[in-house]
N, CA, C and O atoms as a MOPAC input file, in Angstrom:
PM7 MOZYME 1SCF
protein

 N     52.06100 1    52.76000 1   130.13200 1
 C     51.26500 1    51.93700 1   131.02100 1
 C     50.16900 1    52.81300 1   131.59600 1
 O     50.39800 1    53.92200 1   132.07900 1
 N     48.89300 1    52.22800 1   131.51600 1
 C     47.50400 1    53.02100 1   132.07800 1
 C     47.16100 1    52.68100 1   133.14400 1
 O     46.68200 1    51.56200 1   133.33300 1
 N     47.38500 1    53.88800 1   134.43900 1
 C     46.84500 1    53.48900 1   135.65800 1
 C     45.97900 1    52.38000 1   135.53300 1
 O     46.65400 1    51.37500 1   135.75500 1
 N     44.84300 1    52.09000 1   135.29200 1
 C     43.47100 1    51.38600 1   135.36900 1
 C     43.95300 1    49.79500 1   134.95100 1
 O     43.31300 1    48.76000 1   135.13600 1
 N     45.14300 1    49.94000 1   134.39700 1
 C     45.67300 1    48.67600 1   133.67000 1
 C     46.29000 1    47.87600 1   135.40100 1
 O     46.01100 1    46.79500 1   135.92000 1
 N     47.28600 1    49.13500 1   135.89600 1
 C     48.32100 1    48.58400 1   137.07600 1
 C     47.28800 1    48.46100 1   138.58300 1
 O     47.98200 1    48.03800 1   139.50800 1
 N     46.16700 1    48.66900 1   138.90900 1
 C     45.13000 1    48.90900 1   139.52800 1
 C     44.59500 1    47.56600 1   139.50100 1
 O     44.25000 1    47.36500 1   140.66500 1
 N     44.37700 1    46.69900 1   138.92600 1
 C     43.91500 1    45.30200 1   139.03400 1
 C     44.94900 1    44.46900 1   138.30000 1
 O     44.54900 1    43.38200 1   137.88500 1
 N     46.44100 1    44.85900 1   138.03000 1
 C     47.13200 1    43.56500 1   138.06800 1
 C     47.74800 1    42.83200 1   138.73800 1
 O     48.34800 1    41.81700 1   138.38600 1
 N     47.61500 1    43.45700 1   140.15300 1
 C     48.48300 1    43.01300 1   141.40400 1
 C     47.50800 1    41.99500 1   141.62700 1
 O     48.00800 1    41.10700 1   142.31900 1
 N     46.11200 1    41.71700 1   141.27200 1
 C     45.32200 1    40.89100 1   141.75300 1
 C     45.50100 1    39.41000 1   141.38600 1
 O     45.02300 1    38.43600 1   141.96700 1
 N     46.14400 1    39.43900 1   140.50100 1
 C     46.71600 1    37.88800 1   139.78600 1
 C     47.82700 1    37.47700 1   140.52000 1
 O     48.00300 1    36.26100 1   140.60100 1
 N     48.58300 1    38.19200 1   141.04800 1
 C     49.82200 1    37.82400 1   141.88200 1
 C     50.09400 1    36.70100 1   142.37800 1
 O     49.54400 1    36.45400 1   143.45100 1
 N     51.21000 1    35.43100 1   141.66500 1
 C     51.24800 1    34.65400 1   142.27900 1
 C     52.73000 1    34.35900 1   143.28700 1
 O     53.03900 1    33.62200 1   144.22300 1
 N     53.23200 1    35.18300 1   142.63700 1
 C     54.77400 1    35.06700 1   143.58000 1
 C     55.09800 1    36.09800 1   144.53500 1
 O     54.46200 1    37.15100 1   144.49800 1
 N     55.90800 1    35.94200 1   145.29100 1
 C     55.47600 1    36.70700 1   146.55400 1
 C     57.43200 1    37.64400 1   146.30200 1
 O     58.53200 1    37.09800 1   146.21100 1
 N     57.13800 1    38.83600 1   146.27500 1
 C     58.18700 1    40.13500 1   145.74800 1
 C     58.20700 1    40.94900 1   147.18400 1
 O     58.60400 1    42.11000 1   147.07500 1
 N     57.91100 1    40.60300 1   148.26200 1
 C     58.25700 1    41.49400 1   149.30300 1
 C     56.97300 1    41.75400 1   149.61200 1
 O     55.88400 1    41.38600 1   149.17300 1
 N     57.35900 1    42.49500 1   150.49600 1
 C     56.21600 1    43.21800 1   151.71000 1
 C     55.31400 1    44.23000 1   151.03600 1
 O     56.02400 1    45.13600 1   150.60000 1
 N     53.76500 1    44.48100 1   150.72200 1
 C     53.48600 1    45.51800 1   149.78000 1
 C     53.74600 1    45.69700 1   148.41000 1
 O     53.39000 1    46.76000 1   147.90300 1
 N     54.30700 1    44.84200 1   147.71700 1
 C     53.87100 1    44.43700 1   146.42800 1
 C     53.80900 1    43.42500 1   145.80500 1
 O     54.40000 1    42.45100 1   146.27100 1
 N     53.33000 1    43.33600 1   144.97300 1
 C     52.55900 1    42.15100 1   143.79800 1
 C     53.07200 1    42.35700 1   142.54300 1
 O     53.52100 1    43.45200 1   142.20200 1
 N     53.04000 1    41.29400 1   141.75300 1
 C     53.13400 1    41.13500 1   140.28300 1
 C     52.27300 1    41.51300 1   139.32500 1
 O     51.10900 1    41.11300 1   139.36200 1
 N     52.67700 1    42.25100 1   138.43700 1
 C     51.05100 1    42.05400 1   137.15400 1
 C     52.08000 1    42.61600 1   135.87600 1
 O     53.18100 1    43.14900 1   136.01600 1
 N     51.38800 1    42.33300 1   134.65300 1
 C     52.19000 1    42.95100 1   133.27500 1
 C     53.59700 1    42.30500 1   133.21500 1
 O     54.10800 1    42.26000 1   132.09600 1
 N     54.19300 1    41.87300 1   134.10600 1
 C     55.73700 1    41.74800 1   133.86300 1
 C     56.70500 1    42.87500 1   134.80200 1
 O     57.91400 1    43.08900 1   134.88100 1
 N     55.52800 1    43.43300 1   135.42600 1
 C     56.26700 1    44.59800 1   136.66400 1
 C     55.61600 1    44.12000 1   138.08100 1
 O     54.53300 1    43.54100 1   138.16800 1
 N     56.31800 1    44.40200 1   138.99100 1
 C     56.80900 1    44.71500 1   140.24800 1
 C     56.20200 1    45.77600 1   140.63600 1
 O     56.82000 1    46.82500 1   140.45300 1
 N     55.20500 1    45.83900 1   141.10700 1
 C     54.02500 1    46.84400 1   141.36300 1
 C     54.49200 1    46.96600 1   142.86300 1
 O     54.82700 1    46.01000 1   143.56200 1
 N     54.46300 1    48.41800 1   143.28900 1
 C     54.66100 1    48.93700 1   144.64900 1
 C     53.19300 1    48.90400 1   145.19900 1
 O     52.44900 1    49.56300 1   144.47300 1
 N     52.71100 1    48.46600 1   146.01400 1
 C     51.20300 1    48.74700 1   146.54900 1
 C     51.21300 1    49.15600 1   147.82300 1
 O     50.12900 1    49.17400 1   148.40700 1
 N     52.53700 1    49.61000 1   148.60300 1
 C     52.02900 1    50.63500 1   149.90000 1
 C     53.45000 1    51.24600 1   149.65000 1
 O     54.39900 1    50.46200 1   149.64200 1
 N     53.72900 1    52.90700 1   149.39600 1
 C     54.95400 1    53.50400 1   149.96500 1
 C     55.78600 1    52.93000 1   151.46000 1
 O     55.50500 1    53.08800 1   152.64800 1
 N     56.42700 1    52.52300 1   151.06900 1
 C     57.48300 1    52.49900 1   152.56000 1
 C     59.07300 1    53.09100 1   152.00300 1
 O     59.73400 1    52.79000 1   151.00900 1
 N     59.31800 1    54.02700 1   153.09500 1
 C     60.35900 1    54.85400 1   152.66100 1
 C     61.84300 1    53.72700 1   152.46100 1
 O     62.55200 1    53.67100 1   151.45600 1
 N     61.98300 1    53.01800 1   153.57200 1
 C     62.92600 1    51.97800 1   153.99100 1
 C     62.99400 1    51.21900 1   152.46300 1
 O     64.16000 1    51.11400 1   152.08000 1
 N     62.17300 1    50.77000 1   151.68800 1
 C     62.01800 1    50.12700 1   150.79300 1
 C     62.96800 1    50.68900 1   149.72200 1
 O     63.97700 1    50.10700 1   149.32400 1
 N     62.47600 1    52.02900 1   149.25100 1
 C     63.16900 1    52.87700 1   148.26100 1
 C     62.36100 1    52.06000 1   146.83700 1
 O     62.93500 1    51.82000 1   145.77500 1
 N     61.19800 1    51.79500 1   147.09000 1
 C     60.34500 1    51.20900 1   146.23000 1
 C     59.31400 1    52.13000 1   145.35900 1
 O     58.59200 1    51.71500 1   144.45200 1
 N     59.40200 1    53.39600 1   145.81000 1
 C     58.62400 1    53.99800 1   145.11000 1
 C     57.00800 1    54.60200 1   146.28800 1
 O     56.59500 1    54.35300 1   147.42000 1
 N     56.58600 1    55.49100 1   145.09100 1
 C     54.90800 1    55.39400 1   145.57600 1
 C     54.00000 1    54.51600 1   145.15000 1
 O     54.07300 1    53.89200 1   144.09100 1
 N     52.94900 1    54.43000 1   146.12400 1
 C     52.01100 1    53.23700 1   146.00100 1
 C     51.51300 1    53.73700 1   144.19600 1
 O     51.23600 1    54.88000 1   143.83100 1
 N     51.52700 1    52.58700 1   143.41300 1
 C     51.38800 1    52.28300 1   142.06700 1
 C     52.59500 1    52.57200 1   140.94800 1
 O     52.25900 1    52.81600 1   139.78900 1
 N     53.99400 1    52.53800 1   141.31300 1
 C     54.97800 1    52.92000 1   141.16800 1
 C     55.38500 1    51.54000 1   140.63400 1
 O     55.17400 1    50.66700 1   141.47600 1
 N     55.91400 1    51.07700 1   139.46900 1
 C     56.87000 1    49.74600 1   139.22200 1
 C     57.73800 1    49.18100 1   138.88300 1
 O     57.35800 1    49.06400 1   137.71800 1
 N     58.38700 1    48.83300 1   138.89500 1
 C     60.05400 1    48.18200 1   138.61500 1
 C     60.24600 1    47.26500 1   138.57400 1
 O     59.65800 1    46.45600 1   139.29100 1
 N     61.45200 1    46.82800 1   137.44600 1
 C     61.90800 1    45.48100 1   137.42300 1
 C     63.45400 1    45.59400 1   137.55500 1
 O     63.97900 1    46.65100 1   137.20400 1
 N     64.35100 1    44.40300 1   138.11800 1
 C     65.87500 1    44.25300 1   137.85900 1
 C     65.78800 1    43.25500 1   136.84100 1
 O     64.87000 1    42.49000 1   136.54600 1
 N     67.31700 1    43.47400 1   136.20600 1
 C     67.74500 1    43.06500 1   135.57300 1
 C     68.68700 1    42.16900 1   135.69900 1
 O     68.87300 1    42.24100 1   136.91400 1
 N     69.56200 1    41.21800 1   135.24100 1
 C     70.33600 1    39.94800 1   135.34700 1
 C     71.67900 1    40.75300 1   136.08400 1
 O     71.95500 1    40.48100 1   137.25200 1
 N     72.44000 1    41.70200 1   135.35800 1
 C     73.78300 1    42.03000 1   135.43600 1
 C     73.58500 1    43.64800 1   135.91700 1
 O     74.10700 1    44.62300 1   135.37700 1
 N     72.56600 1    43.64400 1   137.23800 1
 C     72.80800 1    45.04700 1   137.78200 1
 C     72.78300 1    46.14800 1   137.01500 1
 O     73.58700 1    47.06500 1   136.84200 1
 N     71.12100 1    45.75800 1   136.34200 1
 C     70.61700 1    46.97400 1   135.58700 1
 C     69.17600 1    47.07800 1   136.07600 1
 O     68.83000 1    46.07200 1   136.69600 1
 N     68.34300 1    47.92200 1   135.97700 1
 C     67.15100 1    48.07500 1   136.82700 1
 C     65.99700 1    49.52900 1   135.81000 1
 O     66.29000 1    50.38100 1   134.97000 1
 N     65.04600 1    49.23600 1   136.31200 1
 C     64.41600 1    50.56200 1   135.86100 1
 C     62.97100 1    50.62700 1   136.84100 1
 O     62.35100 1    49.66400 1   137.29200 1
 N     62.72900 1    51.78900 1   136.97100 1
 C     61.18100 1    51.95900 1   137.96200 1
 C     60.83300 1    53.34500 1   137.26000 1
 O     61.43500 1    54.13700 1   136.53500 1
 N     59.39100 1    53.23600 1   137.91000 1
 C     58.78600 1    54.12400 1   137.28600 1
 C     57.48600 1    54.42100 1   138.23800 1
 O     56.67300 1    53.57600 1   138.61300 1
 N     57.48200 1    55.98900 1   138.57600 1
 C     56.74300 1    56.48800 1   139.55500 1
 C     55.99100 1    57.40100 1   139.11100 1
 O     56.45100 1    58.52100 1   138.88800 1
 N     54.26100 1    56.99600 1   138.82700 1
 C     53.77200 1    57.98400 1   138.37900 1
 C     53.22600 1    59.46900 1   139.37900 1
 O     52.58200 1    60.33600 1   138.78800 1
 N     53.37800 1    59.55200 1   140.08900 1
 C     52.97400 1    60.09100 1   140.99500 1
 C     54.09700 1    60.95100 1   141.33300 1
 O     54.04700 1    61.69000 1   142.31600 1
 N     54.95200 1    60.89700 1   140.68200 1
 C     56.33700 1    61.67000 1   141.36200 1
 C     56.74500 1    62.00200 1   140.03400 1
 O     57.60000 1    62.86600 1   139.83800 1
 N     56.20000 1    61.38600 1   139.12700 1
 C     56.80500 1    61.98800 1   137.33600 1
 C     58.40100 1    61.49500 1   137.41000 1
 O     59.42000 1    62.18100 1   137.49400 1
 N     58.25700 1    60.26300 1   137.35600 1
 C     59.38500 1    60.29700 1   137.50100 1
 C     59.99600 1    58.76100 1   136.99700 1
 O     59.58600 1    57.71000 1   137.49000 1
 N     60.88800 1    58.82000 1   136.09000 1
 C     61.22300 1    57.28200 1   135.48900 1
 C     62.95000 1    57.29100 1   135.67800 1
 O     63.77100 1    58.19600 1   135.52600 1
 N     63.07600 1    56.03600 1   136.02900 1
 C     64.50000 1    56.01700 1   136.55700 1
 C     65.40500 1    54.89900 1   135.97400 1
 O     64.78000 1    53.86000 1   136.18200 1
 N     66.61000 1    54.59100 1   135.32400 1
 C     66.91800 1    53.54500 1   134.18500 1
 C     68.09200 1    53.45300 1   134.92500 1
 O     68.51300 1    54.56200 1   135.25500 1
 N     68.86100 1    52.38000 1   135.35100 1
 C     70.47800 1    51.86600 1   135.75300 1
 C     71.00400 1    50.88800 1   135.00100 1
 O     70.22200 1    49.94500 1   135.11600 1
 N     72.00800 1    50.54000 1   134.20100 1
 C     72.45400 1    50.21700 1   133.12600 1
 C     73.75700 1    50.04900 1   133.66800 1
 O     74.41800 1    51.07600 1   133.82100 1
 N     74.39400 1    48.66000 1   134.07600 1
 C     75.69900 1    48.41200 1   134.18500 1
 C     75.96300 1    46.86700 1   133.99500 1
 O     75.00600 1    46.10200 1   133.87200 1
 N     77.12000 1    46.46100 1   133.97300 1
 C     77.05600 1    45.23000 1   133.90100 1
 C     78.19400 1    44.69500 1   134.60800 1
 O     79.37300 1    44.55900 1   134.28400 1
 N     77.32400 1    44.33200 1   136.01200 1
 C     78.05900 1    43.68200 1   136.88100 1
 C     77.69100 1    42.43500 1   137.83900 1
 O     76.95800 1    42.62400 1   138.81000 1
 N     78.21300 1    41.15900 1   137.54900 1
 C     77.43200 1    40.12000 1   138.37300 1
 C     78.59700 1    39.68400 1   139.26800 1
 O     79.81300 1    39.87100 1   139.28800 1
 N     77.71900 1    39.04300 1   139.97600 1
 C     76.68900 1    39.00400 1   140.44500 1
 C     75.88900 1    40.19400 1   140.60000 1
 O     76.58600 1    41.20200 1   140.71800 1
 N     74.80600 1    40.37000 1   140.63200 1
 C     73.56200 1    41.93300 1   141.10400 1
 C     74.31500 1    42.20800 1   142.06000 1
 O     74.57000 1    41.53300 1   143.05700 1
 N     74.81800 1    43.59600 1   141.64200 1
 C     75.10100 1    44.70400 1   142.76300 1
 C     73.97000 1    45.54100 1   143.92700 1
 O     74.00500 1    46.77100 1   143.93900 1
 N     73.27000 1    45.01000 1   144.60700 1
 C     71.87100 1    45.53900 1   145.28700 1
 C     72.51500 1    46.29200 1   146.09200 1
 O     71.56700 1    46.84600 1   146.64800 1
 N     73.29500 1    46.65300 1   146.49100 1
 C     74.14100 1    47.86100 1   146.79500 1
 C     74.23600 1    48.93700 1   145.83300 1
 O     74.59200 1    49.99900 1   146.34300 1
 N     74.10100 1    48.95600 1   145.05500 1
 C     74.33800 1    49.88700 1   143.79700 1
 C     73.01100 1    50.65900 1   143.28700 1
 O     72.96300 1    51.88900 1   143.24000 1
 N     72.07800 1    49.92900 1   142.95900 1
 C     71.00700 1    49.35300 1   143.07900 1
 C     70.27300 1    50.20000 1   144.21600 1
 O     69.79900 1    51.17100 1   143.62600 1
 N     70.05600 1    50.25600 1   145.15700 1
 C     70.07700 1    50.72400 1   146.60700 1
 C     70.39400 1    52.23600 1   146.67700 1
 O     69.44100 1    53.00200 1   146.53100 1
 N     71.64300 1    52.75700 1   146.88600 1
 C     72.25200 1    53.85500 1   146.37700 1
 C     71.87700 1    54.62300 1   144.95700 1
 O     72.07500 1    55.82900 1   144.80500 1
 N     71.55600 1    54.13600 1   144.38100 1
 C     71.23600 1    54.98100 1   142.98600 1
 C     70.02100 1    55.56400 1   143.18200 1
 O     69.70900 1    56.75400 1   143.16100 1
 N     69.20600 1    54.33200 1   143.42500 1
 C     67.45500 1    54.61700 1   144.08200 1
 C     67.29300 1    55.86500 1   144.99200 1
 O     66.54300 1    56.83700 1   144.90500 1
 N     68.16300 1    55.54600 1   145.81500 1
 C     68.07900 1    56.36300 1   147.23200 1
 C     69.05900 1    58.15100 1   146.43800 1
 O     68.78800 1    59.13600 1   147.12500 1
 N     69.77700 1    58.38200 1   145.51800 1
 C     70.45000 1    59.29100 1   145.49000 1
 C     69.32800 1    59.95200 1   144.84300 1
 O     68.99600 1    61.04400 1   145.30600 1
 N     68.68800 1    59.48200 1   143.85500 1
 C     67.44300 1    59.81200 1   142.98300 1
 C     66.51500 1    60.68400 1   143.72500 1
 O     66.46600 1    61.89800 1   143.52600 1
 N     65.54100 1    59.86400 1   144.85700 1
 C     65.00100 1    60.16100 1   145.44000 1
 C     65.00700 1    61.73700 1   146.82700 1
 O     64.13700 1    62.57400 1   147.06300 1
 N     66.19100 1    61.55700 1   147.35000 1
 C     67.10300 1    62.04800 1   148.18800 1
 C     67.22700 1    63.54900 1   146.95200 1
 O     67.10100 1    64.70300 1   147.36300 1
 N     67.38500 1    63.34600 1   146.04600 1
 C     67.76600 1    64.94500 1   145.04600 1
 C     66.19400 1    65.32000 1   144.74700 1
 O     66.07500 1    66.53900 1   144.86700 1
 N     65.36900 1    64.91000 1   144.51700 1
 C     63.65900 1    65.41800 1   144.16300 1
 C     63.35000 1    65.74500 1   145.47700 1
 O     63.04800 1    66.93700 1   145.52400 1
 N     63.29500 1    65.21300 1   146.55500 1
 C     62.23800 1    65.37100 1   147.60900 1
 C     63.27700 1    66.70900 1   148.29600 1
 O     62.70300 1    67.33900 1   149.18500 1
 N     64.32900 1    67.05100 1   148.05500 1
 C     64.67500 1    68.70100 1   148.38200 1
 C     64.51400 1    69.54200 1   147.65600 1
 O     64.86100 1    70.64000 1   148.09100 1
 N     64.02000 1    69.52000 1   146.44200 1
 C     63.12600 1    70.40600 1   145.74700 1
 C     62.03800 1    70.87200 1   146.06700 1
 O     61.43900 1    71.62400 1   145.29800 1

């Protein structure tokens, strides 16, 4: 995915994904860092999956992240925690 691509696809956005991001491509575009979120940096994007699988991807942090389980209902607890353990191990480097 080419910055210049994720940079004007939030502009089509018609469904509303939370506070600070937008839709474009089929991703979940982060458009302001908020730590609370565990959403990434601003231009950072992610999608979930049906059975509590997920993936994001942060260019700015080099950093791509894949969760692969299969548990339904969505575990957003899991989800949550994985994000946050990820993050929580890079930023003490």
């Amino acid at each position: 995915m080419w910055p210049f691509y994720l940079g004007t696809a939030g502009h089509a956005a018609t469904t509303p994904l939370g506070k600070n991001t937008s839709f474009g491509l089929g991703f979940r575009i982060n458009e302001k860092e908020d730590p609370k979120c565990l959403n990434g940096s601003a231009g950072s994007y992610n999608w979930l999956g049906y059975a509590t699988t997920m993936f994001q991807i942060d260019p700015e942090k080099e950093l791509i992240m894949i969760g692969l389980t299969q548990k339904f209902p969505t575990d957003h607890g899991f989800i949550e925690g994985f994000k946050r353990s990820v993050y929580q191990g890079i930023l003490k480097k």
